[in-house]
py3Dmol code that shows the C-alpha trace and the ligand (Angstrom):
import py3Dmol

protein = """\
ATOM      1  CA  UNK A   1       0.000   0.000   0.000  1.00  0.00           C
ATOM      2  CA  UNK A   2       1.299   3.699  -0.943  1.00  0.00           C
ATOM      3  CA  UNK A   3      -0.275   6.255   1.374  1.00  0.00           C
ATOM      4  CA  UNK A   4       0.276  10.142   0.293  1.00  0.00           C
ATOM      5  CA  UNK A   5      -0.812  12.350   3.265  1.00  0.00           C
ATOM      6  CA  UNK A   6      -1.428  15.949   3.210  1.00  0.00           C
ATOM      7  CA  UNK A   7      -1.274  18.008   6.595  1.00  0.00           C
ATOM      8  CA  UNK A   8      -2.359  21.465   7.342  1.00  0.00           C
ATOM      9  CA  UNK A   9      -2.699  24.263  10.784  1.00  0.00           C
ATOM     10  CA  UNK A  10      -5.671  21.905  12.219  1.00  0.00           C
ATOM     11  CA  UNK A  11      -3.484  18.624  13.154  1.00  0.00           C
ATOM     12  CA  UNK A  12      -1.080  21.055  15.063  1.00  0.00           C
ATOM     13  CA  UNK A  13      -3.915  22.863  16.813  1.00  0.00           C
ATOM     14  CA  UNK A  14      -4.238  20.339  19.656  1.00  0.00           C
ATOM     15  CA  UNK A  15      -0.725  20.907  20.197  1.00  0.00           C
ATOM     16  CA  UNK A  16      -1.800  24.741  21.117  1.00  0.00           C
ATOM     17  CA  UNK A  17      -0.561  26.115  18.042  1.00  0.00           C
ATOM     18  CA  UNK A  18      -2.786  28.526  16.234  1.00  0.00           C
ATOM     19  CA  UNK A  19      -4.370  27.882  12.976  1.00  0.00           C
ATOM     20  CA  UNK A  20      -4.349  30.434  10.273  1.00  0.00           C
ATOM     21  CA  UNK A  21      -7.898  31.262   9.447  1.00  0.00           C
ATOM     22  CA  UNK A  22     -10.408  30.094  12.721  1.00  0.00           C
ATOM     23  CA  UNK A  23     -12.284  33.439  14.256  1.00  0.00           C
ATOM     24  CA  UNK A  24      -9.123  34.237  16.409  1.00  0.00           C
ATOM     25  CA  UNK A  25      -6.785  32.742  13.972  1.00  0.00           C
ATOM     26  CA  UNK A  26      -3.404  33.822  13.259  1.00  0.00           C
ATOM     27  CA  UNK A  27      -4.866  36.101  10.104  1.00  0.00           C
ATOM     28  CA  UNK A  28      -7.399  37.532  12.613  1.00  0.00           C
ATOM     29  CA  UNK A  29      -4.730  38.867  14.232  1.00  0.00           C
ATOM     30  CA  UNK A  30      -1.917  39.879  11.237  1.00  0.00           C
ATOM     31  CA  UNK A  31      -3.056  40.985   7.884  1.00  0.00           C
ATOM     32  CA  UNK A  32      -1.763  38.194   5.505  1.00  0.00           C
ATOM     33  CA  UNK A  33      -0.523  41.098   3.585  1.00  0.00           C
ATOM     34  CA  UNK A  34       1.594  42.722   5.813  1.00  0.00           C
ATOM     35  CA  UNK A  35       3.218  39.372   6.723  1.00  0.00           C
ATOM     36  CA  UNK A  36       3.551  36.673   4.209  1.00  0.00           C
ATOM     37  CA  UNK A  37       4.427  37.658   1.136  1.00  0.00           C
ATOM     38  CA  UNK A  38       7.631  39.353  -0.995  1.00  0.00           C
ATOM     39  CA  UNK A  39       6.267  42.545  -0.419  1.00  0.00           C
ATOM     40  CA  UNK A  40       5.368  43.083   3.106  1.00  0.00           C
ATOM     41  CA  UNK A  41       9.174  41.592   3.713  1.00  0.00           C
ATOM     42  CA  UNK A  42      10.087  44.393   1.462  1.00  0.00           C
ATOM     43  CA  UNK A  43       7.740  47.133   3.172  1.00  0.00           C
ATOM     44  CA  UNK A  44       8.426  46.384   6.725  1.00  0.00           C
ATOM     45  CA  UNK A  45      11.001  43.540   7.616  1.00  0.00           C
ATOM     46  CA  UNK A  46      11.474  43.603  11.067  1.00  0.00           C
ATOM     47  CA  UNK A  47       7.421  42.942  12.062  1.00  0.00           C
ATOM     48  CA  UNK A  48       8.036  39.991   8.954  1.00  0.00           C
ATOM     49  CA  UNK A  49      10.647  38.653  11.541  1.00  0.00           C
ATOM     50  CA  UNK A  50       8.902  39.391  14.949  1.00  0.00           C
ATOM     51  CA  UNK A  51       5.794  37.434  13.376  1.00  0.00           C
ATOM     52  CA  UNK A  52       7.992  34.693  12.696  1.00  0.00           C
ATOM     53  CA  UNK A  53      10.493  34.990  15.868  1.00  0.00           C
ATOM     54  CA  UNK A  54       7.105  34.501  17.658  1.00  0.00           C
ATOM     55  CA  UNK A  55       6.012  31.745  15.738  1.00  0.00           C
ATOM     56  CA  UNK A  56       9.539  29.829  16.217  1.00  0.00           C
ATOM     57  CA  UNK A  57       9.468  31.051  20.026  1.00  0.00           C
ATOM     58  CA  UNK A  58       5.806  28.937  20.492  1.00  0.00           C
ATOM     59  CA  UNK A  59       7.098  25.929  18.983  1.00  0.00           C
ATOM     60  CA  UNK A  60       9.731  25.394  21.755  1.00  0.00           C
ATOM     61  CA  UNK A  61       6.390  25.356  24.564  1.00  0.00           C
ATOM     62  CA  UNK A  62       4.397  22.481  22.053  1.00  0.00           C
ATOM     63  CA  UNK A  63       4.540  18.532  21.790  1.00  0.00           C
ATOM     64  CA  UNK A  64       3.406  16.538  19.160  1.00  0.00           C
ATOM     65  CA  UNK A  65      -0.406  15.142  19.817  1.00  0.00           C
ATOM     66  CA  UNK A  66      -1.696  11.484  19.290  1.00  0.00           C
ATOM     67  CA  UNK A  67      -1.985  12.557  15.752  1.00  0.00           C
ATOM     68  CA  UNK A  68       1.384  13.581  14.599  1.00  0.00           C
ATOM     69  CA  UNK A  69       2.699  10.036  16.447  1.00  0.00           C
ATOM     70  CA  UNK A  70      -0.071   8.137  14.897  1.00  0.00           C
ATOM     71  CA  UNK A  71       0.974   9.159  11.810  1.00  0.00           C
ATOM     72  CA  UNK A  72       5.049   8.319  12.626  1.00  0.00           C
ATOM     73  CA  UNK A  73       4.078   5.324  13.945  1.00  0.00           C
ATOM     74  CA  UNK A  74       1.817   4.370  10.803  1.00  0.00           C
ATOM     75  CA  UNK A  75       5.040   5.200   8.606  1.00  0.00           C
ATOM     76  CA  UNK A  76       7.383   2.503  10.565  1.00  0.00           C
ATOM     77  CA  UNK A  77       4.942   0.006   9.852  1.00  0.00           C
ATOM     78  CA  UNK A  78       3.748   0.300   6.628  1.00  0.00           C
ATOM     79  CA  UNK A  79       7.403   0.660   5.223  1.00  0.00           C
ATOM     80  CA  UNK A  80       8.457  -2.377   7.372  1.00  0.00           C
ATOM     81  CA  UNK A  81       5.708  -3.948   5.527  1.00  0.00           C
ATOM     82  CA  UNK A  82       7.295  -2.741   2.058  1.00  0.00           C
ATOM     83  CA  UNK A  83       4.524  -0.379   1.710  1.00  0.00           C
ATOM     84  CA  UNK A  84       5.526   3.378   1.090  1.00  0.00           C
ATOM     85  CA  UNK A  85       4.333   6.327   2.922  1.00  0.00           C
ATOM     86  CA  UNK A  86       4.723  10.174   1.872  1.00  0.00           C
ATOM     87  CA  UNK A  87       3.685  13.029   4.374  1.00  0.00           C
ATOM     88  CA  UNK A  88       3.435  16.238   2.489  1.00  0.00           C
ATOM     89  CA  UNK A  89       2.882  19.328   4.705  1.00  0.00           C
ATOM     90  CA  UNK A  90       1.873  22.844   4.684  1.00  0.00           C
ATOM     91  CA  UNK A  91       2.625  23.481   8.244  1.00  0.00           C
ATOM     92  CA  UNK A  92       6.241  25.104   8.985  1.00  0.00           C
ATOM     93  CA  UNK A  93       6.241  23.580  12.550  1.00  0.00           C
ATOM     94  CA  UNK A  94       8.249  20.649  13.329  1.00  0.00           C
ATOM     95  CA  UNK A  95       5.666  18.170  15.526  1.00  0.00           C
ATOM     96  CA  UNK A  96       5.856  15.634  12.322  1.00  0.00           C
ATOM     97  CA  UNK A  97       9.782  15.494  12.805  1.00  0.00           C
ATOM     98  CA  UNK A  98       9.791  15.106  16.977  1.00  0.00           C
ATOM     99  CA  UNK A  99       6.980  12.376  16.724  1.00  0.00           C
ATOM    100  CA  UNK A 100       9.176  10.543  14.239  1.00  0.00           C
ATOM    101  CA  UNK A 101       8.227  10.789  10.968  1.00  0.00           C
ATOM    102  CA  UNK A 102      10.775   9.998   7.848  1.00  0.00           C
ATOM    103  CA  UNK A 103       9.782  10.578   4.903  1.00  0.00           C
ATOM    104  CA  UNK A 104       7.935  14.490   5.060  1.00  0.00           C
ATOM    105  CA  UNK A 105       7.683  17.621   2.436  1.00  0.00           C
ATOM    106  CA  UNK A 106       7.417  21.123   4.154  1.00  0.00           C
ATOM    107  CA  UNK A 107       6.397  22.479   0.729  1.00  0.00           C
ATOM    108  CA  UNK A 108       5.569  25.604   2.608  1.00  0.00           C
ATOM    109  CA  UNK A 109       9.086  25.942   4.415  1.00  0.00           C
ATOM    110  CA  UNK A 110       9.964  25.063   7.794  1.00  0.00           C
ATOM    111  CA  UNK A 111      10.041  27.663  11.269  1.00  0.00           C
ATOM    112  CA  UNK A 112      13.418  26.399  11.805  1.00  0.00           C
ATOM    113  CA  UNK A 113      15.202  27.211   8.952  1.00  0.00           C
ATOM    114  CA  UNK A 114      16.448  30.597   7.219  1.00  0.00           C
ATOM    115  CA  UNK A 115      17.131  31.381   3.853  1.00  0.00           C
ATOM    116  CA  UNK A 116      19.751  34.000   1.989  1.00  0.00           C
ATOM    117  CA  UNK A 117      17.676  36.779  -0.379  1.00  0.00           C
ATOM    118  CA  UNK A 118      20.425  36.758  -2.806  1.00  0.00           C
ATOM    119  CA  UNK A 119      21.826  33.238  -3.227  1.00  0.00           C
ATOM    120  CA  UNK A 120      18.697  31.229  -1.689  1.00  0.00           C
ATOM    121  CA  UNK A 121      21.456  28.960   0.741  1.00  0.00           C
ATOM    122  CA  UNK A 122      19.331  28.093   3.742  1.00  0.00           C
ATOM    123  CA  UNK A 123      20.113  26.969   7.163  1.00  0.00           C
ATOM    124  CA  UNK A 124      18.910  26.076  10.425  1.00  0.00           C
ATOM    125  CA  UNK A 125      18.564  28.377  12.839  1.00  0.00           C
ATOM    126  CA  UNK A 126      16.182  28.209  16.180  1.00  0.00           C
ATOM    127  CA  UNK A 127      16.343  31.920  17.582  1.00  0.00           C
ATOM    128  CA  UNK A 128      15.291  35.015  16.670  1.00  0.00           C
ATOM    129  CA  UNK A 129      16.208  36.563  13.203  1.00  0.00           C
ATOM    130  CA  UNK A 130      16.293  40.365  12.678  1.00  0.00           C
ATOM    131  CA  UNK A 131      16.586  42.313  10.216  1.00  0.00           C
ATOM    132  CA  UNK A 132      20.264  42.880  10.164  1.00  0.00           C
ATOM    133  CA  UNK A 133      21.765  39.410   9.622  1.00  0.00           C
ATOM    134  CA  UNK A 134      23.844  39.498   6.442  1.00  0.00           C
ATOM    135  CA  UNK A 135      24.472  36.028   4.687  1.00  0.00           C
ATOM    136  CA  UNK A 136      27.677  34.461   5.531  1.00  0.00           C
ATOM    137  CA  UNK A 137      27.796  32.644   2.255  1.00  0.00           C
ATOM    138  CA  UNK A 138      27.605  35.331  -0.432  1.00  0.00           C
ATOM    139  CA  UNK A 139      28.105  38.891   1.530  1.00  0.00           C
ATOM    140  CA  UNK A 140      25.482  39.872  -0.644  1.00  0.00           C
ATOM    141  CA  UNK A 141      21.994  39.283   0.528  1.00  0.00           C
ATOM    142  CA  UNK A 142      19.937  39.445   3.898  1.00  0.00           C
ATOM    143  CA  UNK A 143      18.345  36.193   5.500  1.00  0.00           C
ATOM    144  CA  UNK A 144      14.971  36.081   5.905  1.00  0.00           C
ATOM    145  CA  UNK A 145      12.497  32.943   7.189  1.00  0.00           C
ATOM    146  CA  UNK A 146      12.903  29.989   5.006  1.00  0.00           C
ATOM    147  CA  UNK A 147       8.404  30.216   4.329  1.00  0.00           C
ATOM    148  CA  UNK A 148       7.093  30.134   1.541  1.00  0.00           C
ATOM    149  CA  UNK A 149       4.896  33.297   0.960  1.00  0.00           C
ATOM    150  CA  UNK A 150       2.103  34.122  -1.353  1.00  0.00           C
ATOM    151  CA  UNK A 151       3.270  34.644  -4.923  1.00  0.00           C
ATOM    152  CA  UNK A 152       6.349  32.077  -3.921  1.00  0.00           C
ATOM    153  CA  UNK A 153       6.134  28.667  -5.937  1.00  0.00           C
ATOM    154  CA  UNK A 154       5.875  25.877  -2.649  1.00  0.00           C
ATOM    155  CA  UNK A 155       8.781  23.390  -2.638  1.00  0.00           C
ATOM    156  CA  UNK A 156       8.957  19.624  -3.923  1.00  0.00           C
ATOM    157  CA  UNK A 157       6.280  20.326  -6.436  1.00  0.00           C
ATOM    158  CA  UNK A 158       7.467  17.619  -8.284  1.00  0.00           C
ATOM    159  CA  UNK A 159       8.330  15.183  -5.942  1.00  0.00           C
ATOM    160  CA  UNK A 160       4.556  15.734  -4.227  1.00  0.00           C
ATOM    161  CA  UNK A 161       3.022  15.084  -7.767  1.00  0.00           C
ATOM    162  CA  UNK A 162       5.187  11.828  -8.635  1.00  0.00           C
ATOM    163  CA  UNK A 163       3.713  10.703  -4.561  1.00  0.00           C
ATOM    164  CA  UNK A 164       0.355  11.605  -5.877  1.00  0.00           C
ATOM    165  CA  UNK A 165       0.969   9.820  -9.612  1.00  0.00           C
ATOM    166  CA  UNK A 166       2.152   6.399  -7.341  1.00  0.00           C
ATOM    167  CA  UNK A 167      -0.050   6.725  -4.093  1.00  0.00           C
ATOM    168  CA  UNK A 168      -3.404   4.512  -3.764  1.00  0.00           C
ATOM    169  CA  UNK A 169      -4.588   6.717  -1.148  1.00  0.00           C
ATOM    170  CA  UNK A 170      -4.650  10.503  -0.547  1.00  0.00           C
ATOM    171  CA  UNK A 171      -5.670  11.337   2.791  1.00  0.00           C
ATOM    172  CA  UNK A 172      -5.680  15.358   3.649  1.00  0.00           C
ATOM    173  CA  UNK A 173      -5.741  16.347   7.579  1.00  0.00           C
ATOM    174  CA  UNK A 174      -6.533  19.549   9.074  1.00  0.00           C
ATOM    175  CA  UNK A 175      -6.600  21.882   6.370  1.00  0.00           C
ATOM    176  CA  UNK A 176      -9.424  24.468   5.244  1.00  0.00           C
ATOM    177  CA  UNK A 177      -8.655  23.781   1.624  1.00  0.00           C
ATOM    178  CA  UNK A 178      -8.553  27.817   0.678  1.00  0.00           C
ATOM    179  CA  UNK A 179      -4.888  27.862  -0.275  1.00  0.00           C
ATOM    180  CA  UNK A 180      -3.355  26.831  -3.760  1.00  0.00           C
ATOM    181  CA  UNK A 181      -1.788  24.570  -4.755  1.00  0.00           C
ATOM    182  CA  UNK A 182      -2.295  22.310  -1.877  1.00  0.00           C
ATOM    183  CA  UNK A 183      -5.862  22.633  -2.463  1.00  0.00           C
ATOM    184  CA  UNK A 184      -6.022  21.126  -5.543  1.00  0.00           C
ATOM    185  CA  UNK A 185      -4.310  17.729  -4.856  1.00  0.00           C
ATOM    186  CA  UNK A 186      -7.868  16.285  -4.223  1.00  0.00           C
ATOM    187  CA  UNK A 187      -9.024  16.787  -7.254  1.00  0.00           C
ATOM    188  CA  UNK A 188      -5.251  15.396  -8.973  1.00  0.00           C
ATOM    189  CA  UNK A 189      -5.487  12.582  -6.513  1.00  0.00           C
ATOM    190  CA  UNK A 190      -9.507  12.605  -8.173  1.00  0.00           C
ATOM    191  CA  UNK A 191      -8.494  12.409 -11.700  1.00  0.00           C
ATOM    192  CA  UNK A 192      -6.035   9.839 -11.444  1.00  0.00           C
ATOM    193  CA  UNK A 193      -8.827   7.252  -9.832  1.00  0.00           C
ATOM    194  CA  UNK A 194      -7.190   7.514  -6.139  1.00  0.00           C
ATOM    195  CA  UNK A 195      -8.970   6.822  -3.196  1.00  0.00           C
ATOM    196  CA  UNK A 196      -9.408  10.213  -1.364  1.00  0.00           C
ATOM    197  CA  UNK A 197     -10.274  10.535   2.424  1.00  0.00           C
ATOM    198  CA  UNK A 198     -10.556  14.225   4.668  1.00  0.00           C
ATOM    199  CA  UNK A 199     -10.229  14.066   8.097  1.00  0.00           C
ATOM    200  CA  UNK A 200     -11.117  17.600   9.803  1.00  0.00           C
ATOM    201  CA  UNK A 201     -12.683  19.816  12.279  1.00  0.00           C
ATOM    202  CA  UNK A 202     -15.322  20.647   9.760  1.00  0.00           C
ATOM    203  CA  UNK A 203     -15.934  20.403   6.588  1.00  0.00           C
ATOM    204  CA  UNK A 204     -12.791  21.638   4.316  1.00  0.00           C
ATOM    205  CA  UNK A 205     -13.899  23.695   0.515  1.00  0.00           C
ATOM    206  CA  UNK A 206     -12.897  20.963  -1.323  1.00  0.00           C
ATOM    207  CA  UNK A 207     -15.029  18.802   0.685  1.00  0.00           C
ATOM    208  CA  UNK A 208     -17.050  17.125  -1.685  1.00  0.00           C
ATOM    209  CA  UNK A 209     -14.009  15.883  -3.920  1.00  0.00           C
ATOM    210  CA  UNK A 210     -13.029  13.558  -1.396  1.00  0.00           C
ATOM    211  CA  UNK A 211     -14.767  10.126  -1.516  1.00  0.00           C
ATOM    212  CA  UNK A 212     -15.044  10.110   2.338  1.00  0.00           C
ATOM    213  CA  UNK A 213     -14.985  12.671   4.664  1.00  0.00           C
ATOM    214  CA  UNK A 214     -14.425  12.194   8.592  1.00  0.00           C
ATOM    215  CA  UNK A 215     -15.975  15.285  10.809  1.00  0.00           C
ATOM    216  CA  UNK A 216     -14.229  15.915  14.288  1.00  0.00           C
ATOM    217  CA  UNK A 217     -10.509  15.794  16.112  1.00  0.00           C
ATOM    218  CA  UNK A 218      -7.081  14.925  14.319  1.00  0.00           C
ATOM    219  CA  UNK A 219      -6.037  13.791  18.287  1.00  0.00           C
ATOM    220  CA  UNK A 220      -8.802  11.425  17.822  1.00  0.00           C
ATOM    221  CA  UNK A 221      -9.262  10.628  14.531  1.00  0.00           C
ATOM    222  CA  UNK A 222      -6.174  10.477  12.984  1.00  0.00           C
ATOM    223  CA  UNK A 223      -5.351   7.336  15.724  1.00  0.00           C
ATOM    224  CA  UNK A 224      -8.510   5.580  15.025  1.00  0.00           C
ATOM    225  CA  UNK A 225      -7.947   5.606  10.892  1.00  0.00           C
ATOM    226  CA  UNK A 226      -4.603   4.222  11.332  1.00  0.00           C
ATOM    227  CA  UNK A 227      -5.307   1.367  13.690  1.00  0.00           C
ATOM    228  CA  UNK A 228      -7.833   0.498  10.963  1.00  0.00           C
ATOM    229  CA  UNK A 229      -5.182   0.436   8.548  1.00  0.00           C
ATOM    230  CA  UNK A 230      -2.231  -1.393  10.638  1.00  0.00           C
ATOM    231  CA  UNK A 231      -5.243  -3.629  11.114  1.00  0.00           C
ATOM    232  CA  UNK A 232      -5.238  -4.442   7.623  1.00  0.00           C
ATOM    233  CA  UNK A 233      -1.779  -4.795   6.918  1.00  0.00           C
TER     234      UNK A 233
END
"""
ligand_1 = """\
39
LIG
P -6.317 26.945 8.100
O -6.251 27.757 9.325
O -6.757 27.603 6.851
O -7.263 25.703 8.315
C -7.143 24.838 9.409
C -8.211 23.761 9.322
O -8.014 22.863 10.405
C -9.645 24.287 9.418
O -10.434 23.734 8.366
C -10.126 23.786 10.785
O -11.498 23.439 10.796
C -9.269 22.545 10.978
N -9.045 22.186 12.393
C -8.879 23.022 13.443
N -8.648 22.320 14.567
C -8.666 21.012 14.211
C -8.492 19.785 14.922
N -8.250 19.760 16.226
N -8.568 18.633 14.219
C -8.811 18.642 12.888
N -8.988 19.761 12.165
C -8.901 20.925 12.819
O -4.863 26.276 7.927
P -4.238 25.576 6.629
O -5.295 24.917 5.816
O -3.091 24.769 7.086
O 0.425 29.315 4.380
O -3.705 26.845 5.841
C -3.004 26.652 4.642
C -1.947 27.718 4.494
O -2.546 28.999 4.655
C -0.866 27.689 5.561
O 0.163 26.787 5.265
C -0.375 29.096 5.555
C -1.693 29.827 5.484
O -1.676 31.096 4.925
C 1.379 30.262 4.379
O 1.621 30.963 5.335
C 2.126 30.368 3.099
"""
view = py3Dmol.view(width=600, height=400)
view.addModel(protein, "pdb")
view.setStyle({"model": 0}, {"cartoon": {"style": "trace"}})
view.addModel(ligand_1, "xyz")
view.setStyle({"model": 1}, {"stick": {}})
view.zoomTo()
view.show()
């Protein structure tokens, strides 16, 4: 069996980090424009880099939740198996990596990471970034957070559509479905005869794409669905 799964804000929010676009959400709180994209970095860098500095700062007070180790622990045993499992993920956090998963795609960046304006050479860092810190690689450019921002083209495009091309099952978690191309893997995953399954709070806007759709908790869910598939195996 080849799984592909798709994460998003809502399997991280039981961790007590914020989704993006709940009443409250992070967006309630900073215009989208004025933080993620080429040109609010441009505009005004240093509340760019306190967004993110705070961002980086919450993840050190969060733990994974039952879902981010279901999902590890649903890896190890499907590949032990010989099966193959992809986890593709919009969230920049890194719960997937401390419960244990392998084989993940941040194709929206990672928290933990920074990334040169001029020559794009990107590196981990874990404290605050301002807006003074030159690149030690080139000397030319400034380094900002390693995100991917509207008008940016996500990472591992094309690795995420051979997983899609190869997988038997698509299963999206936690994500509202408003945001591009993520959005449309559903109906990819739709055209190419996969099986599709949503698991979220509510129903996401691609909703009725998927073939299934389970309503409620990624803590809770997300365990349940994959002891029905390790009972399978
Ligand atoms: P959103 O905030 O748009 O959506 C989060 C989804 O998770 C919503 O549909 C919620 O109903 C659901 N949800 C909340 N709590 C949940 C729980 N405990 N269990 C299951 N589902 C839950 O976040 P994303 O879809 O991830 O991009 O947003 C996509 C992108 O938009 C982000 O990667 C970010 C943002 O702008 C960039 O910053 C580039």
């Amino acid at each position: 069996m080849n799984i592909l799964i798709l994460t998003g804000a809502g399997i991280s929010a039981e961790s007590g980090l914020s989704t993006f676009r709940a009443n409250g959400g992070l967006w309630d709180h900073y215009p989208v424009q004025q933080i993620a994209t080429p040109e609010a970095f441009a505009k005004n860098p240093a509340l760019v880099h306190r967004f993110y500095n705070e961002r980086r700062t919450a993840l050190k007070t969060v733990i994974p939740n039952p879902a981010h180790k279901a999902l590890a622990a649903l890896e190890t045993a499907l590949t032990a198996k010989g099966g193959q499992f992809t986890l593709v993920t919009q969230n920049v956090d890194d719960l997937h990596e401390r419960a244990g998963q392998k084989n993940i795609l941040h194709m929206h960046g990672e928290l933990n990471s920074i990334r040169c304006t001029h020559c794009n050479e990107r590196r981990v860092f874990t404290s605050k970034t301002s807006v003074d810190m030159a690149c030690e690689i080139c000397h030319h450019g400034v380094m900002r957070p390693d995100i991917v921002w509207f008008g940016e083209t996500p990472f591992f495009m094309e690795e995420i559509e051979a997983a899609l091309t190869t997988c038997d099952l698509f299963v999206s978690i936690g994500t509202s479905g408003a945001v591009y191309p993520a959005a449309g893997f559903v109906n990819m995953a739709q055209s190419l005869n996969k099986d599709t399954l949503e698991i979220n709070l509510e129903p996401s806007e691609g909703s009725n794409y998927f073939n299934q759709t389970r309503l409620g908790k990624a803590g809770e869910l997300v365990p349940q669905w994959c002891t029905e598939i390790l009972q399978g195996l």
